[in-house]
Backbone atoms as SQL, in Angstrom:
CREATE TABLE atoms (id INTEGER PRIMARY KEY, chain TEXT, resi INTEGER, resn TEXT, atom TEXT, x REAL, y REAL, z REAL);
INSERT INTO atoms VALUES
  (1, 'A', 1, 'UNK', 'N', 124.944, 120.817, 91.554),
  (2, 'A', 1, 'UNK', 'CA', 123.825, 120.692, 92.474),
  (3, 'A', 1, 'UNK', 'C', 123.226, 119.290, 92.414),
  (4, 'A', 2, 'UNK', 'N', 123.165, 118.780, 91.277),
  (5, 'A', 2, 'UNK', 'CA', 122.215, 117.542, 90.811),
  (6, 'A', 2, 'UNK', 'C', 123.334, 116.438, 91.775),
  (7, 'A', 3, 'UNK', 'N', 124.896, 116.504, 91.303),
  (8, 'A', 3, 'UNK', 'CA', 125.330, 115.341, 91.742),
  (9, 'A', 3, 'UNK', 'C', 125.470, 115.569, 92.985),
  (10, 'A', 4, 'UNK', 'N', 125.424, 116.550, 93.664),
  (11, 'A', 4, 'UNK', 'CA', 125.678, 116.752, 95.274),
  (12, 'A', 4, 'UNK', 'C', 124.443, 115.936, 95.741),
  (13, 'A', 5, 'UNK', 'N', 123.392, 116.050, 94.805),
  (14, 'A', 5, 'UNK', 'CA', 122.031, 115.772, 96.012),
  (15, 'A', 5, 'UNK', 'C', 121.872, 113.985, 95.381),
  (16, 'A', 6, 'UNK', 'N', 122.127, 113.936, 94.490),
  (17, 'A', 6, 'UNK', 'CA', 122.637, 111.917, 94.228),
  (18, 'A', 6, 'UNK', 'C', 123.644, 111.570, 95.145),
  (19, 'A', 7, 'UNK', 'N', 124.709, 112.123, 95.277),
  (20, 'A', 7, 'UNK', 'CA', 125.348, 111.264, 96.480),
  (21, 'A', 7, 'UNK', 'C', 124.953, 111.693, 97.907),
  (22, 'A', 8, 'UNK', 'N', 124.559, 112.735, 98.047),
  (23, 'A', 8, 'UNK', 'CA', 123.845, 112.817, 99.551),
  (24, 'A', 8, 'UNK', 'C', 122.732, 111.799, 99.715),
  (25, 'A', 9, 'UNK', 'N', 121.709, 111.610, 98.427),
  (26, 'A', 9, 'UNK', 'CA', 120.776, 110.112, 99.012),
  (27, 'A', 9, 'UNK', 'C', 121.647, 109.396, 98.667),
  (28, 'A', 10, 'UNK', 'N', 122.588, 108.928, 98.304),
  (29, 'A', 10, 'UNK', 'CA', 123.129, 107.495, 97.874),
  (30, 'A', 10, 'UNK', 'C', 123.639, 107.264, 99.550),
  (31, 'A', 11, 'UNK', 'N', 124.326, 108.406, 100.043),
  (32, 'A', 11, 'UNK', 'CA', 124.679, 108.228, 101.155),
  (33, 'A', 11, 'UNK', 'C', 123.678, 108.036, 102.401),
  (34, 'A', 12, 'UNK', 'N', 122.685, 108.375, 102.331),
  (35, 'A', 12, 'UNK', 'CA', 121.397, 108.504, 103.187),
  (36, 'A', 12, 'UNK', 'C', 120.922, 106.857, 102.990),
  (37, 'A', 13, 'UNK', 'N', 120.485, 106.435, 101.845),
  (38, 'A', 13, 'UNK', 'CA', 120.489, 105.467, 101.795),
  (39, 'A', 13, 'UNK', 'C', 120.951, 104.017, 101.841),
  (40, 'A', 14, 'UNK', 'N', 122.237, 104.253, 102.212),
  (41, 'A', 14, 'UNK', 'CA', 123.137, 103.541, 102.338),
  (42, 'A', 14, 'UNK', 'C', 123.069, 103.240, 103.931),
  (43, 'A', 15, 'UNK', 'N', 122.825, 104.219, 104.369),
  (44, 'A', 15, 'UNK', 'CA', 122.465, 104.104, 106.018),
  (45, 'A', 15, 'UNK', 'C', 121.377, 103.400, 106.786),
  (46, 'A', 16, 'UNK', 'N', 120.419, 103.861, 106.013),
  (47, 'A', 16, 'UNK', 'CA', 119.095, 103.065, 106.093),
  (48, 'A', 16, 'UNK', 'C', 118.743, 101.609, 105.682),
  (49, 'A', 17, 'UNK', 'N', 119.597, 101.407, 104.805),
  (50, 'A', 17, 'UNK', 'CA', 119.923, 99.911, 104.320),
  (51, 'A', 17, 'UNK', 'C', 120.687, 99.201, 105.201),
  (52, 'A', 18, 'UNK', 'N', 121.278, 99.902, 105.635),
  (53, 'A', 18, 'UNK', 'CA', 122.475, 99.314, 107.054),
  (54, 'A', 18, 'UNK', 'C', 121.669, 98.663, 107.972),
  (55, 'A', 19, 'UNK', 'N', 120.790, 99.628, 108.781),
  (56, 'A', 19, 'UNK', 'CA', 120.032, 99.811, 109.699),
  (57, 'A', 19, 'UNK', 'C', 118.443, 99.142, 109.710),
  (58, 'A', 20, 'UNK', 'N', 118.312, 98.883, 108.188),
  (59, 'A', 20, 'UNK', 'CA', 117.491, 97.745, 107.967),
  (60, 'A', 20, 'UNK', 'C', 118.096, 96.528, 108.074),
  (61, 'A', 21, 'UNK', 'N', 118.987, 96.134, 107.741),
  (62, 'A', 21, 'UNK', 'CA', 120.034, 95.158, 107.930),
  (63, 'A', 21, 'UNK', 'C', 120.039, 94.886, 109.653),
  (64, 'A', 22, 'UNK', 'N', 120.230, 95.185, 110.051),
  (65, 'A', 22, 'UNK', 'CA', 120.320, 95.283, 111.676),
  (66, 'A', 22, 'UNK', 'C', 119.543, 94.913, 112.226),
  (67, 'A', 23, 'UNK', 'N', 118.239, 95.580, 112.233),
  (68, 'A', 23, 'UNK', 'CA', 116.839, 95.416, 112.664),
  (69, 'A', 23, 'UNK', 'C', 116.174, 94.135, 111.891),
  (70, 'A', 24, 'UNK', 'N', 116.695, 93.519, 110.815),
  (71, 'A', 24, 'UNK', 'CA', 115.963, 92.719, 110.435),
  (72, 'A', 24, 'UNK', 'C', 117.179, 91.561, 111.006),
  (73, 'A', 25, 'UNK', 'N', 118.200, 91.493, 111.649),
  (74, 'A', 25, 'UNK', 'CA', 119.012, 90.628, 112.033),
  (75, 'A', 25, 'UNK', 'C', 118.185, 90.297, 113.555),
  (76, 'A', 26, 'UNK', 'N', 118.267, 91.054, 113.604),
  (77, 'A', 26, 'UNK', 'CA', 117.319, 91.458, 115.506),
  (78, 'A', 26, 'UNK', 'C', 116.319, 90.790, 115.628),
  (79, 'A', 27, 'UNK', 'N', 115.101, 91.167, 114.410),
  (80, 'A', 27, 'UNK', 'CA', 114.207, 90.602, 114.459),
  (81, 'A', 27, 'UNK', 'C', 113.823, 88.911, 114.386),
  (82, 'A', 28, 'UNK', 'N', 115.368, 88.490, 113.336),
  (83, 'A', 28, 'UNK', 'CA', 115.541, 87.279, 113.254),
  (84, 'A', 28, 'UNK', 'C', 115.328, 86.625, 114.021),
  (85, 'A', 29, 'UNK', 'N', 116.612, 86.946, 115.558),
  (86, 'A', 29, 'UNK', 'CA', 116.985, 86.673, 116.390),
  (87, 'A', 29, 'UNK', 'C', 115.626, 86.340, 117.612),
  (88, 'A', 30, 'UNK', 'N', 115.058, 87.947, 117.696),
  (89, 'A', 30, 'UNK', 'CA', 113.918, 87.673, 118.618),
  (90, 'A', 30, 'UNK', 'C', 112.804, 86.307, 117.688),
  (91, 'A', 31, 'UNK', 'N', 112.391, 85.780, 116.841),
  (92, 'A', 31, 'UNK', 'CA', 111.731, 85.349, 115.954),
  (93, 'A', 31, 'UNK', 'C', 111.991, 83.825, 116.213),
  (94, 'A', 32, 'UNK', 'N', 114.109, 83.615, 116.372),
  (95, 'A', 32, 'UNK', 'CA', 114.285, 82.367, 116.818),
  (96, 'A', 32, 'UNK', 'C', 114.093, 81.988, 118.362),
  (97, 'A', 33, 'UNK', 'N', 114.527, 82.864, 119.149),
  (98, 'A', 33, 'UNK', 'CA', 114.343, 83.385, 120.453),
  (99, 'A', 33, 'UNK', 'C', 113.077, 83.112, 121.020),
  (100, 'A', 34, 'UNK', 'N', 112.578, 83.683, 120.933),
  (101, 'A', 34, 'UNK', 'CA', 110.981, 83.922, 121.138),
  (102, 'A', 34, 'UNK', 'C', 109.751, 83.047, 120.636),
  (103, 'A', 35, 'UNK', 'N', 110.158, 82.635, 119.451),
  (104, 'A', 35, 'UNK', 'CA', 109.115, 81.865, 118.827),
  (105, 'A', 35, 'UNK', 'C', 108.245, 82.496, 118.263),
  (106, 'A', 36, 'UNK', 'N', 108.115, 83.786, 117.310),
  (107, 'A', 36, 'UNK', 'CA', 107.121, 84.891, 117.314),
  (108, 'A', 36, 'UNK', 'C', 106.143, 84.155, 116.282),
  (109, 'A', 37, 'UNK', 'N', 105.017, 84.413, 116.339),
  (110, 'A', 37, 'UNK', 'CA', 104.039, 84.226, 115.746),
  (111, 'A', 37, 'UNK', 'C', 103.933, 85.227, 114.118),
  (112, 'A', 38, 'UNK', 'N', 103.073, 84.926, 113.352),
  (113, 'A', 38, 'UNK', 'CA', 103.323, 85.748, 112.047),
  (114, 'A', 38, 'UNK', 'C', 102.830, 87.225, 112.463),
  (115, 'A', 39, 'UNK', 'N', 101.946, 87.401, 112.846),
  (116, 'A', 39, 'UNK', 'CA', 101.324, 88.482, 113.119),
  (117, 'A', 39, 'UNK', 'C', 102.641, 89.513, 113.768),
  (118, 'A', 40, 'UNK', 'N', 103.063, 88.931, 114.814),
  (119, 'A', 40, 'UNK', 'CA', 104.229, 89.717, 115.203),
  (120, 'A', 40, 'UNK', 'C', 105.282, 90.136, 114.706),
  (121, 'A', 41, 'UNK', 'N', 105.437, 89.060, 113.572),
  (122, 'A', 41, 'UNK', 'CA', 106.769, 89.338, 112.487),
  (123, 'A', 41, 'UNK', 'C', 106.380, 90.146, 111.371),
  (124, 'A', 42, 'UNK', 'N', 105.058, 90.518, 110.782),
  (125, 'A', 42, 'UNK', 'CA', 104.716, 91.400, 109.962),
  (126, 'A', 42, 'UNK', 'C', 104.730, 92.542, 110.813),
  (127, 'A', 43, 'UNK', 'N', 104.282, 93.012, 112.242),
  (128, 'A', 43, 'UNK', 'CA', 104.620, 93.941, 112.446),
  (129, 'A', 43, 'UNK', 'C', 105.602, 94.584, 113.035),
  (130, 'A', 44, 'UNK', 'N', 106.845, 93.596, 113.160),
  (131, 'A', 44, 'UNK', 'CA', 108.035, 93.720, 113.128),
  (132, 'A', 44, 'UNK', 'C', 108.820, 94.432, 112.142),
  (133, 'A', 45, 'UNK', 'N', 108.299, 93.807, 111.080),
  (134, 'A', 45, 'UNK', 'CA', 108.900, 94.170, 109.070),
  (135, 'A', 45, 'UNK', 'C', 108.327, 95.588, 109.182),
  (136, 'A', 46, 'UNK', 'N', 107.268, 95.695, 109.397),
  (137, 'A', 46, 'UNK', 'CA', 106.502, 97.225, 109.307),
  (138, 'A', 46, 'UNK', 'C', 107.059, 97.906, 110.080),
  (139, 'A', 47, 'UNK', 'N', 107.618, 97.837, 111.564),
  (140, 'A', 47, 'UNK', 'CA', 107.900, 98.755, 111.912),
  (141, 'A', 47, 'UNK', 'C', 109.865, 98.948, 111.664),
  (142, 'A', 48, 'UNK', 'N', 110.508, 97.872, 111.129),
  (143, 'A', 48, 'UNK', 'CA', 111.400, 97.978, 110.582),
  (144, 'A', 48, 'UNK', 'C', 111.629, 99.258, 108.964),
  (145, 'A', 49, 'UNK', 'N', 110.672, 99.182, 108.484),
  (146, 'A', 49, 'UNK', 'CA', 110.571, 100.085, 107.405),
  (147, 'A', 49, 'UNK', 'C', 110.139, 101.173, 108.066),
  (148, 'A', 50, 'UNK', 'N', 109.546, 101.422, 109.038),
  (149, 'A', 50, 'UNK', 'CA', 109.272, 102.755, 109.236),
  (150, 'A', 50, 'UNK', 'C', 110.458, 103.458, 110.080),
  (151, 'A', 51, 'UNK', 'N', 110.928, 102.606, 110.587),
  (152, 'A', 51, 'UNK', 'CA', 111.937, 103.598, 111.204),
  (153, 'A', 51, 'UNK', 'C', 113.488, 103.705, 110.804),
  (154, 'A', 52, 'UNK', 'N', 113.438, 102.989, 109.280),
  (155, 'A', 52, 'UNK', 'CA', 114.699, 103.176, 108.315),
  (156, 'A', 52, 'UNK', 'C', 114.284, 104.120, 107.390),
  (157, 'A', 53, 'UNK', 'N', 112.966, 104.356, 106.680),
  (158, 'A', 53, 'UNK', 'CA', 112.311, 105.466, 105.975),
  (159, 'A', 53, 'UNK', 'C', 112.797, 106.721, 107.021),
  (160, 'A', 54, 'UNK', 'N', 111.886, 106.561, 108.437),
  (161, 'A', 54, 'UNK', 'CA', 112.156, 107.798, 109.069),
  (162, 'A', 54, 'UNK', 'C', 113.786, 108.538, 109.197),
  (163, 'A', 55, 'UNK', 'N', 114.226, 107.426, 109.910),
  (164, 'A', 55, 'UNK', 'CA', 115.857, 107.603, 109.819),
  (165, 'A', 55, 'UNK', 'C', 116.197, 108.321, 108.183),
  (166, 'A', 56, 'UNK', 'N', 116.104, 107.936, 107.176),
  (167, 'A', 56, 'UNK', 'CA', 116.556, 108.273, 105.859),
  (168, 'A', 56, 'UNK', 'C', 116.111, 109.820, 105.293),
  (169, 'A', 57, 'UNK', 'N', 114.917, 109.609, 106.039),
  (170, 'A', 57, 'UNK', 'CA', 114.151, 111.014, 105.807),
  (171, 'A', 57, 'UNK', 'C', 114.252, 112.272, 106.957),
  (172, 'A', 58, 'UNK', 'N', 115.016, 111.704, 107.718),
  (173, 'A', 58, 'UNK', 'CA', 115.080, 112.601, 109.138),
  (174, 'A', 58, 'UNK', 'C', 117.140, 113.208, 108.246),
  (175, 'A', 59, 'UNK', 'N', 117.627, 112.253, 108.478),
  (176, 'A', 59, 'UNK', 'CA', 118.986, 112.729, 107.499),
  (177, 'A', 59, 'UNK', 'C', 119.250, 113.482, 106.057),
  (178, 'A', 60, 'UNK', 'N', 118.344, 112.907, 105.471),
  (179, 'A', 60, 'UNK', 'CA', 118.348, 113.819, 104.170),
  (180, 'A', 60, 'UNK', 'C', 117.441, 114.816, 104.358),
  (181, 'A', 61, 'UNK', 'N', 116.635, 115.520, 105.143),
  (182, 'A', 61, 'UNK', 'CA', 116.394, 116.772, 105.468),
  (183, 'A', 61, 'UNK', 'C', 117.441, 117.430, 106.173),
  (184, 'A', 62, 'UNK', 'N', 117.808, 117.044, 107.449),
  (185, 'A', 62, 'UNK', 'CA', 119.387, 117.732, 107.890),
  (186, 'A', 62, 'UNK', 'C', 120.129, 118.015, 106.359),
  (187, 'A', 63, 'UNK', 'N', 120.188, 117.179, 105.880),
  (188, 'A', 63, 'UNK', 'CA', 121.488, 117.597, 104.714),
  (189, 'A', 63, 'UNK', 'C', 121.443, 118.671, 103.773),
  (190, 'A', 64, 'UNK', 'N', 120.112, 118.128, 103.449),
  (191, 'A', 64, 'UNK', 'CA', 119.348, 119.780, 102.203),
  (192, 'A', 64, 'UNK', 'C', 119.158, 120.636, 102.786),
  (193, 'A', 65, 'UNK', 'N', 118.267, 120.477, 104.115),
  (194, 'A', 65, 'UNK', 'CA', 118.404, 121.987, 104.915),
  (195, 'A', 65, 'UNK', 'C', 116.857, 122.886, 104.565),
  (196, 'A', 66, 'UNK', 'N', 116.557, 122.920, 103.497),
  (197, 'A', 66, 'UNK', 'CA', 115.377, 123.567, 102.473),
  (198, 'A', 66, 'UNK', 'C', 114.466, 122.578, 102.222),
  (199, 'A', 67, 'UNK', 'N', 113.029, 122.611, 102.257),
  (200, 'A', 67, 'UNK', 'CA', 112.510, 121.641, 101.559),
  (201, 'A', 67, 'UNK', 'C', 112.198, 120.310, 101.955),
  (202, 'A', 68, 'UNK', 'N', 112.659, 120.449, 103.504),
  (203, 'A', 68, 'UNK', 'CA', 112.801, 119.037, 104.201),
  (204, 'A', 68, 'UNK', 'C', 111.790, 117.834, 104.132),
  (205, 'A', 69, 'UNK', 'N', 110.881, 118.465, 103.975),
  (206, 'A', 69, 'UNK', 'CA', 109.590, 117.183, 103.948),
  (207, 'A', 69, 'UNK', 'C', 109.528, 116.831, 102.236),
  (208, 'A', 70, 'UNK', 'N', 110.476, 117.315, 101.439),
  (209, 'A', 70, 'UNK', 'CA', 109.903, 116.758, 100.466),
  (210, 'A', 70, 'UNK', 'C', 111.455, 116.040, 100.174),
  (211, 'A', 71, 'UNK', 'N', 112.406, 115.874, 100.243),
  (212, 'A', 71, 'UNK', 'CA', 113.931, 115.733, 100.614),
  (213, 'A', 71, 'UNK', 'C', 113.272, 114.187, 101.573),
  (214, 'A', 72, 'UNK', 'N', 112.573, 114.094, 102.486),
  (215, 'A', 72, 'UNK', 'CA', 112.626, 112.918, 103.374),
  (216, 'A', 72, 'UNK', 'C', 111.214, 112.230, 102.425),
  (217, 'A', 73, 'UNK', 'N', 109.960, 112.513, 101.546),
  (218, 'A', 73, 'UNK', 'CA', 109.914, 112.184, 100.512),
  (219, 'A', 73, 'UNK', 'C', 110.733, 111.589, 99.798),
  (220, 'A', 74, 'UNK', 'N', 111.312, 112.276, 99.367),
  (221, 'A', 74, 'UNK', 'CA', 112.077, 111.606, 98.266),
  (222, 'A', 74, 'UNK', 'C', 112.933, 110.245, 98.422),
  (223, 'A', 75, 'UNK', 'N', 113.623, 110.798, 99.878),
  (224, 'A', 75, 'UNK', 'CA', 114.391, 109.495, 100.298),
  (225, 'A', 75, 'UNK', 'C', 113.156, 108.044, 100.460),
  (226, 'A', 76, 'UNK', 'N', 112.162, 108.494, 100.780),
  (227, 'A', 76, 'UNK', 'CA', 111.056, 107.050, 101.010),
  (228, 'A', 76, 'UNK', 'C', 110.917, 106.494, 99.712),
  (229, 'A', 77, 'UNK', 'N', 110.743, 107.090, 98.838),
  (230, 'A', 77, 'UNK', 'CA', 109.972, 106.876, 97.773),
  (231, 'A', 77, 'UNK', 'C', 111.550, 106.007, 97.346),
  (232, 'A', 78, 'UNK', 'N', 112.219, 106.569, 96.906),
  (233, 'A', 78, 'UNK', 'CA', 113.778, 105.540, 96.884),
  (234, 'A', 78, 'UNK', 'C', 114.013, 104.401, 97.417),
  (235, 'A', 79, 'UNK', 'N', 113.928, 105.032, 98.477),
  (236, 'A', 79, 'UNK', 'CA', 113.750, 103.535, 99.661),
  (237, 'A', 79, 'UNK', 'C', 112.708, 102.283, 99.234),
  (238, 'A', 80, 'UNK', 'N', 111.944, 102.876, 99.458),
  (239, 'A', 80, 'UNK', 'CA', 111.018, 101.667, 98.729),
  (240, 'A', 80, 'UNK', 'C', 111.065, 101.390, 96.824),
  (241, 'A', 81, 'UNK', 'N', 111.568, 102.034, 96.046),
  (242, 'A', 81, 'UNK', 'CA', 111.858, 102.122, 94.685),
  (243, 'A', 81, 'UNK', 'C', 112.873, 100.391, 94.710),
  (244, 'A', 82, 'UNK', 'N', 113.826, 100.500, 95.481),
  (245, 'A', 82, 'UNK', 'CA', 115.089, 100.006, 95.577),
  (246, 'A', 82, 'UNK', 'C', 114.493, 98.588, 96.430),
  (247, 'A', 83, 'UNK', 'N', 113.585, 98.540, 97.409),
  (248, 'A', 83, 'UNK', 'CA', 113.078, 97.414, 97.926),
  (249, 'A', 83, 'UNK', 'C', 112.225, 96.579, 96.742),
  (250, 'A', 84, 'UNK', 'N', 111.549, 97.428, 96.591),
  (251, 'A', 84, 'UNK', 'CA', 110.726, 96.992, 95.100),
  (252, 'A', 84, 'UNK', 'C', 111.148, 96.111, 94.536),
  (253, 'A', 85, 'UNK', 'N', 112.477, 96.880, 93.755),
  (254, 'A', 85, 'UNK', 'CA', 113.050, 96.294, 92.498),
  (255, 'A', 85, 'UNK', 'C', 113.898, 94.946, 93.036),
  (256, 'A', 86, 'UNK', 'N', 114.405, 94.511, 94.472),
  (257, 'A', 86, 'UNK', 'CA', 114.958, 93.999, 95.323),
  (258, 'A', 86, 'UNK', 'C', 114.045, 92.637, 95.226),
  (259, 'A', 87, 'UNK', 'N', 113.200, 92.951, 95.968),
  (260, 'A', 87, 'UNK', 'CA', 111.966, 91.982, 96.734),
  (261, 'A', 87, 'UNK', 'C', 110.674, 91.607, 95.204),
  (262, 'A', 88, 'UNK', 'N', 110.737, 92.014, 94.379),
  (263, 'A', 88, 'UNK', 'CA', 110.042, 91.992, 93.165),
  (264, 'A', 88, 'UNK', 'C', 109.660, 90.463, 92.885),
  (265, 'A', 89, 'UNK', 'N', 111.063, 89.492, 92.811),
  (266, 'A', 89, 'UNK', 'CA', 110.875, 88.305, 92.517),
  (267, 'A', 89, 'UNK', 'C', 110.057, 87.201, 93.242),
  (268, 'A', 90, 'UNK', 'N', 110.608, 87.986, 94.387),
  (269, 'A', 90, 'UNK', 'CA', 109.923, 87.104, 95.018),
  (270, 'A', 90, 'UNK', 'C', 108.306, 87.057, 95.908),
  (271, 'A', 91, 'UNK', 'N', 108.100, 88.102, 95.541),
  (272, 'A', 91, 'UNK', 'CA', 106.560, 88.324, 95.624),
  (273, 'A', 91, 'UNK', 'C', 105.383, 87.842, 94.493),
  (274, 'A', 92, 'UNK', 'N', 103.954, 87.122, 95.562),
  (275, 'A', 92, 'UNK', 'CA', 103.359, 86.571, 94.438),
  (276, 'A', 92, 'UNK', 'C', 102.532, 87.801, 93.866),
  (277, 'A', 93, 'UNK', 'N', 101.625, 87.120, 92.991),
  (278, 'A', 93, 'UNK', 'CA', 100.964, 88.110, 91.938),
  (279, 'A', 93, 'UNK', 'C', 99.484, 87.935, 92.438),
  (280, 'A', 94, 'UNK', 'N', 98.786, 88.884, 92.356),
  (281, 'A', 94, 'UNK', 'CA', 97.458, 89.188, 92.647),
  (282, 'A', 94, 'UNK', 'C', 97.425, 90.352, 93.051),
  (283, 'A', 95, 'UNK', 'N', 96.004, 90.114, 93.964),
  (284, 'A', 95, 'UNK', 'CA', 95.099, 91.556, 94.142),
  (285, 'A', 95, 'UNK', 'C', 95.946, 91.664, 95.532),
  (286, 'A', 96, 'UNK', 'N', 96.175, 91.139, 96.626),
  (287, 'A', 96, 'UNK', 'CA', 96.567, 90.280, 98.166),
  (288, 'A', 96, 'UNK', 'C', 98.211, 91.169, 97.885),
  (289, 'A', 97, 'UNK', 'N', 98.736, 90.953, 96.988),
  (290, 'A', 97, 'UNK', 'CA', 100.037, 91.352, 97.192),
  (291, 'A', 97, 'UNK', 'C', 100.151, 92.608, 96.277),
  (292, 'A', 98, 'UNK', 'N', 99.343, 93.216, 95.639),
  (293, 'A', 98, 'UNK', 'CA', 99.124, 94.577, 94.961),
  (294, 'A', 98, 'UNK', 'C', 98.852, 95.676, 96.038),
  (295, 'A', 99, 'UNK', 'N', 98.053, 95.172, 97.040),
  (296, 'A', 99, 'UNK', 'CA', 97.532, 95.670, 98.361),
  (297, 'A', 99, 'UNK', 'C', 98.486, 96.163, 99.443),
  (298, 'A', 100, 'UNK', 'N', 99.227, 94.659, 99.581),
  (299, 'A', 100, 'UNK', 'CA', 100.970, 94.884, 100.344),
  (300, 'A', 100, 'UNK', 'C', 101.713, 96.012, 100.048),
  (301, 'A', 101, 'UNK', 'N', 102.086, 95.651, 98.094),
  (302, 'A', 101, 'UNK', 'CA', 103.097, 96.487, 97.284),
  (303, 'A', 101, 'UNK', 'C', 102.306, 98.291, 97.775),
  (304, 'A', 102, 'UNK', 'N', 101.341, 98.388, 97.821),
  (305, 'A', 102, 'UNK', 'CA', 100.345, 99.534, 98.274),
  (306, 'A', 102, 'UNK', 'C', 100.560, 100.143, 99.809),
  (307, 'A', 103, 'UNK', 'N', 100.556, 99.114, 100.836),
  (308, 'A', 103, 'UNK', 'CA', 100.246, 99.492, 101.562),
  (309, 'A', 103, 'UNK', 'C', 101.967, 99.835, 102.462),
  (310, 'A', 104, 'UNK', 'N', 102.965, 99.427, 101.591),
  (311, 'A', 104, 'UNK', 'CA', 104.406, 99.215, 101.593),
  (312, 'A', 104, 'UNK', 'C', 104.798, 100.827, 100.982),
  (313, 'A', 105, 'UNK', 'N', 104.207, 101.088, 100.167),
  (314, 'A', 105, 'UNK', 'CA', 104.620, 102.167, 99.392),
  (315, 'A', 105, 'UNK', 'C', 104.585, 103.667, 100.463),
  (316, 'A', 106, 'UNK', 'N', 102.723, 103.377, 100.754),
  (317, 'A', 106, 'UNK', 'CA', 102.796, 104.651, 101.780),
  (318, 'A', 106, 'UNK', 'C', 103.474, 104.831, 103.142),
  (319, 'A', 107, 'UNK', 'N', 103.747, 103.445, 103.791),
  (320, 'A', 107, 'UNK', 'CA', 104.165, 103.150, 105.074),
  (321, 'A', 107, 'UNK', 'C', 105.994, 104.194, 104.357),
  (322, 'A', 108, 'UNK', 'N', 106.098, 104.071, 103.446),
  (323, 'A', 108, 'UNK', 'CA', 108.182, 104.414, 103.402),
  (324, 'A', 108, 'UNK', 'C', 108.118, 105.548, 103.277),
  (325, 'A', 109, 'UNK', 'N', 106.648, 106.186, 102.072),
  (326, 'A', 109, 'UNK', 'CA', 106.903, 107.588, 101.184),
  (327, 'A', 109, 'UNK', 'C', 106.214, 108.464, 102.767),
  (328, 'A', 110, 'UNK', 'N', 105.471, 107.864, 103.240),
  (329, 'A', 110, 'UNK', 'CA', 104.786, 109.109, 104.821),
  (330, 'A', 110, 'UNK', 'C', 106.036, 108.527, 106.172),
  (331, 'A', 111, 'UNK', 'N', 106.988, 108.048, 106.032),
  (332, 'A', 111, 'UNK', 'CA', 107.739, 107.860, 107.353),
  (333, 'A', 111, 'UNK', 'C', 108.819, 108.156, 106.834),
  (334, 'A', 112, 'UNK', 'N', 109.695, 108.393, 105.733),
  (335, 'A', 112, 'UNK', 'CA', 110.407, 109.481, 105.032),
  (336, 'A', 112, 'UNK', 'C', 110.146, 110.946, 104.911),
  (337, 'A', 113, 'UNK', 'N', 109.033, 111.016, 104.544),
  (338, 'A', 113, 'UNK', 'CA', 108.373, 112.667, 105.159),
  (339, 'A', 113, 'UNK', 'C', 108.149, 113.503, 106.161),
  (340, 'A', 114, 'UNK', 'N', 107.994, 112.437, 107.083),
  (341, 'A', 114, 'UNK', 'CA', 107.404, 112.921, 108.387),
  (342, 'A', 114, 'UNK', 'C', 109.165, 112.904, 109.176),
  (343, 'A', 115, 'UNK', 'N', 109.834, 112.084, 108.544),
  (344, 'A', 115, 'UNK', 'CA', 111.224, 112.264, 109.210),
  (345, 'A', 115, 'UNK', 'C', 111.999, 113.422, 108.578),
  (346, 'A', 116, 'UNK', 'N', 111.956, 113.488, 107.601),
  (347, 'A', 116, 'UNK', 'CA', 112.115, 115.038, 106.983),
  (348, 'A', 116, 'UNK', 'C', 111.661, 116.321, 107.641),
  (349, 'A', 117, 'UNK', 'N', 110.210, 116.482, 107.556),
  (350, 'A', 117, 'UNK', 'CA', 109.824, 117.179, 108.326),
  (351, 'A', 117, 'UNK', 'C', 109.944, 117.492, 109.898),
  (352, 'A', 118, 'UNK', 'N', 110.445, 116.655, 110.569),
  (353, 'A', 118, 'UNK', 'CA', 110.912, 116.630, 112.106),
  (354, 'A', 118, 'UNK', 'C', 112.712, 116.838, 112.193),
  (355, 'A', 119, 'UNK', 'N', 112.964, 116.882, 111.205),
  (356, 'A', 119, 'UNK', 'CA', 114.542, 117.416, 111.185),
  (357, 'A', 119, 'UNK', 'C', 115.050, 118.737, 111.312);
């Protein structure tokens, strides 16, 4: 049971990483394209995480079947676990980016859930 549901997120996540990959190529693109301003590119990034959380959490509820909102939980909380440990270095230190790391956390663990739950 345990390793079925590790490679079902490994696989879930693997997707969502894809698809962040993509969207953040896109965003590049519109960014060189366009000329976007910061404001637009943070809420670019934001809505890039929300709809790779959702995606991750909308799939790993299909997969478990039971439990779905806490299954698309889980996948967020991963999701962002794995960005974390990723993006760690290069984030500065203070109160300003404790806030981010904060406000990063709920944006993955409630758009993993809510994609769970809509599965």
């Amino acid at each position: 049971m345990a390793k079925t549901v590790v490679k079902r997120l490994a696989k879930v996540l693997l997707l969502s990483y894809a698809v962040t990959g993509l969207l953040l190529l896109l965003l590049a693109f519109l960014l060189y394209k366009l000329e976007l301003g910061e404001a637009a590119v943070n809420g670019g990034i934001i809505a890039v995480y929300i709809v790779s959380c959702f995606l991750a959490g909308f799939v790993m509820g299909k997969l478990c079947g039971t439990r779905k909102f806490l299954w698309g939980m889980a996948a967020g909380c991963v999701y962002y676990g794995i960005l974390l440990l990723v993006s760690f270095g290069m984030r500065e230190t203070g109160t300003a980016a404790a806030g981010n790391l904060a406000t990063s956390a709920v944006i993955c663990i409630a758009s993993g859930m809510l994609g769970g739950m809509l599965s």
